[in-house]
C-alpha positions as CSV (number, residue, x, y, z in Angstrom):
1,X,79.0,138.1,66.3
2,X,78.6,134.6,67.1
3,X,81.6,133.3,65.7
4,X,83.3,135.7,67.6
5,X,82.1,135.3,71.0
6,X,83.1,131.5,70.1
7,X,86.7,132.3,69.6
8,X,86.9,134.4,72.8
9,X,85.5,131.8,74.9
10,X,87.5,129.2,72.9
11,X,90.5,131.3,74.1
12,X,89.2,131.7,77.8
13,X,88.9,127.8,78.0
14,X,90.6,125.1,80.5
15,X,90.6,122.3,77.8
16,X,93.5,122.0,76.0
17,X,91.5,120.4,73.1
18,X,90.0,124.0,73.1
19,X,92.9,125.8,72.1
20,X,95.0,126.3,69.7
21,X,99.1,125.9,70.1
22,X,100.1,129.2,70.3
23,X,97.5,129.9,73.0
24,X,98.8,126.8,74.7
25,X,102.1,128.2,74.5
26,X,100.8,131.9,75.9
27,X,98.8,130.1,78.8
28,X,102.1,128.1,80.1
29,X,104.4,131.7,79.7
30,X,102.1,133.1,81.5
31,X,101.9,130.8,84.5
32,X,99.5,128.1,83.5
33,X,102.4,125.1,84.7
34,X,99.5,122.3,86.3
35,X,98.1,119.8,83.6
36,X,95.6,117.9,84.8
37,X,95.1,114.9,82.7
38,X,91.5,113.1,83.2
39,X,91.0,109.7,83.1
40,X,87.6,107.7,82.9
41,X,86.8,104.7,81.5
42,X,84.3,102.9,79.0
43,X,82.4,100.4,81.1
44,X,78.9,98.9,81.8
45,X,77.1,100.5,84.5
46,X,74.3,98.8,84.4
47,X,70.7,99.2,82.8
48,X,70.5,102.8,84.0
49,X,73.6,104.3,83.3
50,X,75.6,105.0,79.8
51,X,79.1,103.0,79.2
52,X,81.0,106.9,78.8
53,X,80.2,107.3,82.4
54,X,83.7,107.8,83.8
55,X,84.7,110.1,80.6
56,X,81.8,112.6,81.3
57,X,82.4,113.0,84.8
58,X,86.1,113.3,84.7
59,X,86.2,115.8,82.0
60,X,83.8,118.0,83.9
61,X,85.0,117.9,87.5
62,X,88.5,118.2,85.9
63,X,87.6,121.6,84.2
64,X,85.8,122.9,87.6
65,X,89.5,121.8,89.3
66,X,91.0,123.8,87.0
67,X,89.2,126.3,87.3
68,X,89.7,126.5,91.2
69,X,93.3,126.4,90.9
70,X,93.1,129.0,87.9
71,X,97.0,128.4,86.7
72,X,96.0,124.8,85.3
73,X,94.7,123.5,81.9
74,X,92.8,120.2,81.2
75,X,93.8,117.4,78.4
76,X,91.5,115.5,77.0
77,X,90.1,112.5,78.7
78,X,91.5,108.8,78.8
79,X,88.6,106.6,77.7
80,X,90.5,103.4,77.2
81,X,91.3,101.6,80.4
82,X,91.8,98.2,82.2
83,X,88.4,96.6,82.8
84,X,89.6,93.0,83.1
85,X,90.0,90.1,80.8
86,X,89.0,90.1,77.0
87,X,89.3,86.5,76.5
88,X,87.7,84.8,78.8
89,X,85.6,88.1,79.5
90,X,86.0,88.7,83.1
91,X,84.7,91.8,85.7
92,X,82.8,94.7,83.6
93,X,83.9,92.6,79.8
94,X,81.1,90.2,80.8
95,X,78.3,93.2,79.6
96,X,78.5,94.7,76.1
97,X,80.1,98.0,75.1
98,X,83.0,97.3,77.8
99,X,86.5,98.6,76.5
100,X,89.5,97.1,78.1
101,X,93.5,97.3,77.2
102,X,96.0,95.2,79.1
103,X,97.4,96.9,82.0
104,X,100.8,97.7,81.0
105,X,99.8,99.5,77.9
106,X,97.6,101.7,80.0
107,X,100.7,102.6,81.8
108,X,102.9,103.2,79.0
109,X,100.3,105.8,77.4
110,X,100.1,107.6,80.9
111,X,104.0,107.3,81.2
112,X,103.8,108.9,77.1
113,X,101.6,111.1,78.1
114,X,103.1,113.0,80.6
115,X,106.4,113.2,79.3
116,X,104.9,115.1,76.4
117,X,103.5,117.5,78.6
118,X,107.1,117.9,80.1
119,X,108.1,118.5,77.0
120,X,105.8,121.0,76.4
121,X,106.9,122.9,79.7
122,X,104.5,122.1,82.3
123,X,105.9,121.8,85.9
124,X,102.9,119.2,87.2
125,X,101.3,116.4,85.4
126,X,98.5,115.6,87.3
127,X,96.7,112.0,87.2
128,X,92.6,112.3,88.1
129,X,91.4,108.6,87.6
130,X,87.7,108.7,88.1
131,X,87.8,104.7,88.6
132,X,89.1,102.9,91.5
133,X,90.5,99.9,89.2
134,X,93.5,101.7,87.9
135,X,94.5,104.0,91.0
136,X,97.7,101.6,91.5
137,X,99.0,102.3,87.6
138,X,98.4,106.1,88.2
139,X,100.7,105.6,91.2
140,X,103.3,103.1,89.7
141,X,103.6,105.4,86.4
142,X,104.3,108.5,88.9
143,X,106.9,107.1,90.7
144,X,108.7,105.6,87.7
145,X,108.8,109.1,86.2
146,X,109.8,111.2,89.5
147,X,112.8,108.8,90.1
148,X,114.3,108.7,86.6
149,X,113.6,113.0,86.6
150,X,114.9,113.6,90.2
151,X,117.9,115.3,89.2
152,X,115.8,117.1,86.7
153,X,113.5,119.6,88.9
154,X,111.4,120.8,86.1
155,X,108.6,118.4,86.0
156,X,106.6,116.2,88.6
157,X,104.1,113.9,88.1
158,X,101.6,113.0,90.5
159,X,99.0,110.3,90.9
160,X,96.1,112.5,92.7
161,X,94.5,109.9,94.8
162,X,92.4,112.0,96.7
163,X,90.1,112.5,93.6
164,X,88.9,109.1,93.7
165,X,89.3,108.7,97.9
166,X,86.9,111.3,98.6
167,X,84.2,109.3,96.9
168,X,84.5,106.3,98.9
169,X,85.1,108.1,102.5
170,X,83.9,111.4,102.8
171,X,81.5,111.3,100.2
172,X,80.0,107.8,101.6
173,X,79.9,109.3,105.2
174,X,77.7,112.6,104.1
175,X,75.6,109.9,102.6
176,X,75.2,108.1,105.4
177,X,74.3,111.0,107.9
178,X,71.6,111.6,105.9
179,X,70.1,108.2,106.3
180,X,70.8,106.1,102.9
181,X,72.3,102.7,103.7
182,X,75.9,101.4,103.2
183,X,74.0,98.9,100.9
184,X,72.1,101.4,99.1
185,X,75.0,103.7,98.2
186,X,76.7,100.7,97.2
187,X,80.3,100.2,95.1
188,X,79.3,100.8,91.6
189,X,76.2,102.2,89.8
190,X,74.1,102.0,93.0
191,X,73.0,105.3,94.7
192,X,76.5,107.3,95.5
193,X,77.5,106.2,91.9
194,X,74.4,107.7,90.1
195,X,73.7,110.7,92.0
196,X,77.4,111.8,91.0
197,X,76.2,111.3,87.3
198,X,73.1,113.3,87.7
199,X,74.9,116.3,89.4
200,X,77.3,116.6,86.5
201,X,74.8,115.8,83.6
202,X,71.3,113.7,84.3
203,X,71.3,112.6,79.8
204,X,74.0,110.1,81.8
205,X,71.1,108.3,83.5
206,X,68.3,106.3,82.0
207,X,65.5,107.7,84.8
208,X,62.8,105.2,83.2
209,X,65.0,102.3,83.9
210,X,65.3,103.4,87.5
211,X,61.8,101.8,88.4
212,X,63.2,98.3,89.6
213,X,65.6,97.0,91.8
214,X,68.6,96.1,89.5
215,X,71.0,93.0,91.0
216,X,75.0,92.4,90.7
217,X,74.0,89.9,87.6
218,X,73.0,93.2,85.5
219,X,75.7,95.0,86.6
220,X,74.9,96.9,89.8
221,X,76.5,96.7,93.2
222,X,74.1,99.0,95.7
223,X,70.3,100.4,94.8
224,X,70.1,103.9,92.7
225,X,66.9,104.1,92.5
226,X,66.5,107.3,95.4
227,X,69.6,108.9,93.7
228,X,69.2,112.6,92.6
229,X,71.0,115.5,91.6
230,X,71.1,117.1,95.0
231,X,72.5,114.3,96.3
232,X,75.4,114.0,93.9
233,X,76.4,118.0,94.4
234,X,77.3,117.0,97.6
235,X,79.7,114.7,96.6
236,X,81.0,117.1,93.8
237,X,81.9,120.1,95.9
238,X,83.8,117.4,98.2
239,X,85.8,116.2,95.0
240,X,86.4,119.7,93.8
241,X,87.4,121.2,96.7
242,X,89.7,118.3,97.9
243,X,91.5,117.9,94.6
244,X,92.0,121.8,94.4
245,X,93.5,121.8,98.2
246,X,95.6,118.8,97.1
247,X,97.2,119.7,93.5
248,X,98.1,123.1,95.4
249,X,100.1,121.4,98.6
250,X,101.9,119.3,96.0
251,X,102.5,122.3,93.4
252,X,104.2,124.4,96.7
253,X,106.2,120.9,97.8
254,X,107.6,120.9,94.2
């Protein structure tokens, strides 16, 4: 019986690594034309927060997308991204457990990526980059593909900035309004940064290394230590609910 009710919610999943081919194949025949394609990163986030980050929270908020758009299906996450020099290490390559590729192979898997999915029959590739660092490859890769397929209406790609915006505008402004400090919320791992981890899985965040104040030097740009849960929902529902308004404007545009 178990095994069973593990196949049928197997076969009721958004994740594409979930699935078989055939079901893949059933799921696009039957409407399901939006592939969202997650991207995170593996990076240091200081002493509170684990290096897979970016890959957690991606591949969750992707599969609540998808489920709000209900005609989408999820691949699996992009771990390996640009995070600055190898040699000399430079930006998040100075802390260990960093992963970084050069730029232009990032954009050539994205670019690979998406024309497998066309390929496969999808009608929107969708980009959701979790990190700010990479938004302008996302956009670059886009645009490439578009213009070389614009006689060819069967596939569009888009670079959904509005997944990443919300968390530095709307999300920082809720924040705000309820009293925590531009400071506080800071640009990476500091309270905005943290909470969001907690409201999608707290094993992301070290709690007993949340004691002290931690500095830029370890890796921290803001102060999480008053981040919680409850705060993070808030900024989940906006990214959620923003990304689900967005992929559907561009899904009627195409």
């Amino acid at each position: 019986m178990l095994i069973a009710a593990g196949a049928a919610h197997a076969q009721g999943s958004v994740y594409l690594d979930e699935l078989t081919s055939p079901e893949v194949k059933a799921r696009i025949a039957n409407g399901a034309t939006t592939v969202l394609v997650p991207i995170g990163g593996t990076e240091q986030n200081g002493p509170h927060m684990v290096l897979g980050k970016h890959n957690v929270r991606a591949h969750v908020l992707a599969g609540r997308i998808a489920q709000g758009l209900g005609n989408a299906l999820v691949a699996p996450v992009i771990a390996y991204v640009p995070e600055g020099s190898i040699h000399p290490p430079a930006a998040h390559m100075r802390f260990t457990g960093t992963i970084s590729i050069p730029e232009p192979v990032f954009e050539a898997m994205l670019e690979a990526t998406a024309r497998s999915f066309k390929q496969h029959g999808f009608r929107d590739v969708v980009f959701l980059g979790d990190h700010g660092g990479y938004q302008k490859s996302e956009e670059r890769v886009a645009a490439k593909l578009n213009r070389e397929w614009a006689a060819d209406k069967t596939c569009r790609v888009h670079a959904l900035l509005d997944y990443y915006r919300v968390t530095q505008s709307a999300y920082v402004k809720a924040l705000k309004a309820r009293g925590y400090s531009e400071a506080e919320i800071g640009t990476h791992a500091g309270l905005a940064d943290t909470a969001l981890a907690l409201a999608v899985d707290n094993a992301l965040v070290r709690s007993g290394a949340l004691g002290a104040k931690a500095s830029a030097s370890e890796g921290v740009y803001g102060d999480p230590r008053r981040a919680s849960a409850e705060l993070g929902q808030i900024g989940v529902q906006q990214i959620v609910e923003s990304s689900v308004a967005a992929i559907r404007a561009l899904a009627r545009e195409h």
